[in-house]
C-alpha positions in Angstrom: -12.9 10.1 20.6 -11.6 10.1 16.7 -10.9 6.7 15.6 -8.5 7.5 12.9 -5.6 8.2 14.9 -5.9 4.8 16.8 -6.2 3.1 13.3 -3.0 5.0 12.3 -1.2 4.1 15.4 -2.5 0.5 15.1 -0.7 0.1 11.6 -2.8 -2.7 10.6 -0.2 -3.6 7.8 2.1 -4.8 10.8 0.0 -7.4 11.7 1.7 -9.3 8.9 4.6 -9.7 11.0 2.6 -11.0 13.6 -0.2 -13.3 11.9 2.2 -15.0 9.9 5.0 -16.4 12.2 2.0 -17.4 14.4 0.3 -19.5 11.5 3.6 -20.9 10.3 4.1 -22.6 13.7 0.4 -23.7 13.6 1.0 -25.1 10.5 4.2 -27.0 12.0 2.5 -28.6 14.4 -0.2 -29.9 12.3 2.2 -31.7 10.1 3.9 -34.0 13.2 0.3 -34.6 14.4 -2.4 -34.2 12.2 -4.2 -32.2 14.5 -5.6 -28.5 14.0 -8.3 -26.9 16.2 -10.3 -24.0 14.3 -11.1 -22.8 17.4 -7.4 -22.3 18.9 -6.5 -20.9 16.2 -8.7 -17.9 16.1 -7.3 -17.3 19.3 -4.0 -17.4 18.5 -4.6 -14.5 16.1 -6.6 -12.8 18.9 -3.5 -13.0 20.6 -1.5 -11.6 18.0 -3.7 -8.7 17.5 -3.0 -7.8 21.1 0.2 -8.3 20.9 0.6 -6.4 17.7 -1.0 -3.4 19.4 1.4 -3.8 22.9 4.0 -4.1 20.3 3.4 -0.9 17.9 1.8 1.4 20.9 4.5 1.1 23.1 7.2 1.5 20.3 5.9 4.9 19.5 6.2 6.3 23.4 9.8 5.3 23.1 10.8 5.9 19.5 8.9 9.4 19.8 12.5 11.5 20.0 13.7 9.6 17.5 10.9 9.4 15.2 10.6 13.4 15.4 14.1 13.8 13.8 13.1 10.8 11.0 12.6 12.5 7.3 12.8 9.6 5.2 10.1 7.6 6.7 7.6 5.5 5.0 4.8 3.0 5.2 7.1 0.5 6.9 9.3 2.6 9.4 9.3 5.5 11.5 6.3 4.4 13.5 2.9 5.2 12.9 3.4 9.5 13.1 0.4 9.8 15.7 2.7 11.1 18.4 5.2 13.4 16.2 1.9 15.0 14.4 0.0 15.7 17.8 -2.6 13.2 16.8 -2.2 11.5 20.2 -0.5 11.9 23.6 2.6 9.6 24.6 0.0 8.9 27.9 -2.7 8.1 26.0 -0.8 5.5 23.8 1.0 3.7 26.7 -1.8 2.9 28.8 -3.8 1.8 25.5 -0.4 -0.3 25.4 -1.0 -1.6 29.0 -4.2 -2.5 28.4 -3.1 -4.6 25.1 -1.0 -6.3 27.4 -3.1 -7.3 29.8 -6.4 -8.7 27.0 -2.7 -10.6 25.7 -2.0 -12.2 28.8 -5.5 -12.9 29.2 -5.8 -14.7 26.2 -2.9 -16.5 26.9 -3.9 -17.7 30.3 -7.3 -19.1 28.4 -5.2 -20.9 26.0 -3.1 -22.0 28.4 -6.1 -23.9 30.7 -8.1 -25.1 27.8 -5.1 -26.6 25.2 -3.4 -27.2 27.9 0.0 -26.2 27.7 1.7 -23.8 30.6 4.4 -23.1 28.2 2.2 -20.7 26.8 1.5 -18.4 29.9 5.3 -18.4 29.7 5.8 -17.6 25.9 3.0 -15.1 26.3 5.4 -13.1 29.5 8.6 -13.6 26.9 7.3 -11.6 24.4 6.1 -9.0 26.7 10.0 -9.0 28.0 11.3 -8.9 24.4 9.2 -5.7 23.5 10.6 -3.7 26.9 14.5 -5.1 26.4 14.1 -4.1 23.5 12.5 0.0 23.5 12.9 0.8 27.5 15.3 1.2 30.1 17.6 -0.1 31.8 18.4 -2.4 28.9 16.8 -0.6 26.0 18.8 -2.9 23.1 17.5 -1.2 20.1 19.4 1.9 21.4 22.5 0.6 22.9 22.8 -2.1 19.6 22.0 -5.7 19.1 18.2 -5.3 19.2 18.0 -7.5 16.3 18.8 -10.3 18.3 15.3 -9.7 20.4 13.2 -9.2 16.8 14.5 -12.4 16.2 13.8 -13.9 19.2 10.3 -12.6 19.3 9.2 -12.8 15.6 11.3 -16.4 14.4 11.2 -18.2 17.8 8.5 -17.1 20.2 5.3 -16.3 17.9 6.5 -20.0 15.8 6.9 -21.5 19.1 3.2 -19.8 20.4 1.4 -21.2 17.1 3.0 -24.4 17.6 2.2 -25.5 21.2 -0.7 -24.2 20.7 -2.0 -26.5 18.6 -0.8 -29.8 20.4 3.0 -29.9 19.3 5.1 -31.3 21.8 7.9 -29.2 23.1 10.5 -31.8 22.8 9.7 -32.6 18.7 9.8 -29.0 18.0 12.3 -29.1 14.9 15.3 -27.0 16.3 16.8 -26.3 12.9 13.5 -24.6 11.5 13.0 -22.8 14.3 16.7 -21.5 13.7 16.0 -20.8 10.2 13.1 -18.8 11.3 15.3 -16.4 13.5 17.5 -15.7 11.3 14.0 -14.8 8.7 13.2 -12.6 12.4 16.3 -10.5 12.4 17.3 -10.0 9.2 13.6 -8.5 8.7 14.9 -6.1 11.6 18.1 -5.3 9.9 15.6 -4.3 6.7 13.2 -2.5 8.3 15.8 -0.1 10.5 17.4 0.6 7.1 14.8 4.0 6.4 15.4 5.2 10.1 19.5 5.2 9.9 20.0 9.0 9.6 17.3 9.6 12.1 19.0 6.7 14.4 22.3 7.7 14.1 21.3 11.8 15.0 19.9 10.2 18.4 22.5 7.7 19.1 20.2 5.2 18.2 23.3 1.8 17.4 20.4 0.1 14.8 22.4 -2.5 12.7 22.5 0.2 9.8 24.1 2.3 12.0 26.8 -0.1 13.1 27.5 -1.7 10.3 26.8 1.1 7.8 23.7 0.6 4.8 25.5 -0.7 2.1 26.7 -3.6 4.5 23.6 -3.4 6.4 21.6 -4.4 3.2 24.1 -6.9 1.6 24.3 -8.8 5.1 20.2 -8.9 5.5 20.2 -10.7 2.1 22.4 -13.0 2.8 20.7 -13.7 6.3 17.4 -14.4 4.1 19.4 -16.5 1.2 20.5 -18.6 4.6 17.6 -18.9 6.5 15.7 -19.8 3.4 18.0 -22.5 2.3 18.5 -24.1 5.6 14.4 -24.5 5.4 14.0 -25.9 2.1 17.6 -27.9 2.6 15.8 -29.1 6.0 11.8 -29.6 5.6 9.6 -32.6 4.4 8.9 -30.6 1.1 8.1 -32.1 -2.6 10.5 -30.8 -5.4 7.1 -28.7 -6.4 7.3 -27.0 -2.6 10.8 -26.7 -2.6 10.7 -24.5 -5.8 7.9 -23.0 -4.8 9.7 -21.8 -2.0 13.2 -21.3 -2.9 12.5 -19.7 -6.4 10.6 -16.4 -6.0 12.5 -15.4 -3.1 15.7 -16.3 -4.7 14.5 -14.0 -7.7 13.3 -10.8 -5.1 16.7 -11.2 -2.9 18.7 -11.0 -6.3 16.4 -7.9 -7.2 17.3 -6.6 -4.3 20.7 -7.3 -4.6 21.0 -5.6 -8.3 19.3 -2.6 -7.3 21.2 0.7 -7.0 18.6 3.2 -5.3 18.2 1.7 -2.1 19.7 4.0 0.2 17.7 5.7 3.1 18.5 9.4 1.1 16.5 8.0 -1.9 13.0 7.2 0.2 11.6 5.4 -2.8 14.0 3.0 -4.1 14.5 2.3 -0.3 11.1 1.5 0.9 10.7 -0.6 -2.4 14.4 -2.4 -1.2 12.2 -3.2 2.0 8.8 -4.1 0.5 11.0 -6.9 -1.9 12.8 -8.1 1.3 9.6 -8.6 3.2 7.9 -10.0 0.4 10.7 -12.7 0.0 10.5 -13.4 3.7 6.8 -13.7 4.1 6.5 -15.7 1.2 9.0 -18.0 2.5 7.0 -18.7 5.9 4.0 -18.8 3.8 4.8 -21.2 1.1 6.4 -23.3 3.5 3.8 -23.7 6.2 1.9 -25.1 3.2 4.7 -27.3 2.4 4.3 -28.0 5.9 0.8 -28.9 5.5 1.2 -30.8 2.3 3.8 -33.1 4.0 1.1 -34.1 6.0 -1.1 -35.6 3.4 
């Protein structure tokens, strides 16, 4: 068996959107009770590597139509090519899908006995949910339109949420208004990343937010959900001046980069993956920075 093709359908880069939700939540919970186990925490990110692979295998057996008809790809849409270039088999990538699932669950279930929280076992079957509402029938959202809602969901609330408990947090003191702020990160990052795809989307029916709303509005609207979402967490968290500038400042400079910049349609597949790379940075960097600002608070 080649291992390259497994590493390409992997796409290790999305791990990002994984690994970093699930340490911001961590880092939540450490600040209301000053506790932190190294331990749980490595498996959290074992959890998130298996969920990252449920997530990105399964995605290419139901994107493959779609992704066939996608010319403007690039590193951060499209899916990972494996199944358009005949480096895999549809068959071979769902059950390695299945099985990602199941190592998930398993993990889950372990955290779930030894932290303990149930809630976990439970968070752990959401997400699984969110992935098939959002690629497969009957429902199949990212097709039908308003699959942005689930990336939300899945990235901003669940994976937070996951970290979070995790780590000791009590349900009930989970700060509703950060978590809020941390959807709207979620599905403006989907808005971003289906930007690329919207010829391909729109040739298979595929009602992406691009595609609704069009890409100029498309763009515009997933700044502005950033520029919110960013402000309600600075406006809203136990920062320092230092943290809050640390936070608000670069990403205000990248979404106004963003903003300015007139080569960002899907036709022009550089100045639109760089339109994507500058929205994720701004994003990334704002759960980053602030689950240090988190973590500062504490001290």
């Amino acid at each position: 068996m080649q291992l390259s093709p497994w590493i390409q359908a992997a796409r290790p880069m999305a791990q990002a959107n994984i690994a970093i939700p699930l340490g911001f939540g961590q880092a939540l919970a450490f600040s209301l009770t000053g506790h932190f186990s190294l331990s749980v925490c490595a498996a959290v990110f074992v959890f998130g590597v298996f969920d990252q692979l449920y997530i990105v295998f399964a995605n290419d057996v139901a994107d493959y139509v779609s992704d066939k008809e996608n010319v403007f790809y690039n590193r951060f849409s499209g899916g990972s090519r494996v199944l358009v270039d005949g480096r895999l088999q549809p068959a071979e990538l769902m059950r390695a899908a299945i099985a990602s699932a199941v190592l998930m669950m398993g993990v889950c279930a372990t955290l779930a006995f030894t932290v303990p929280s149930p809630w976990l076992l439970g968070l752990g079957g959401i997400a699984l949910l969110l992935l098939w509402l959002y690629s497969f029938a009957p429902a199949r959202l990212a097709y039908r339109g308003h699959g942005e809602v689930l990336q939300g969901l899945g990235i901003g609330v669940v994976l937070p949420l996951f970290g979070y408990l995790a780590q000791g947090g009590r349900l009930g003191q989970f700060p509703v208004v950060v978590g809020f702020a941390s959807f709207l990160m979620g599905y403006a990052g989907n808005i971003t990343t289906a930007l690329p795809d919207r010829p391909s989307d729109e040739k298979t029916a595929k009602r992406s937010y691009p595609v609704r709303r069009g890409e100029r509005s498309a763009r515009r609207e997933s700044l502005l959900l950033l520029a919110t979402a960013v402000g309600i967490l600075v406006a809203t968290s136990p920062f320092s001046v230092t943290w809050r500038a640390g936070v608000g400042l670069p990403v205000g400079a990248l979404l106004l980069w963003n903003l300015l910049a007139q080569d960002s349609d899907s036709a022009n597949r550089k100045g639109c993956e760089l339109f994507v790379l500058r929205s994720g940075a701004a994003c990334s960097w704002a759960w980053v920075v602030g689950a240090m600002g988190f973590v500062s608070a504490r001290f």
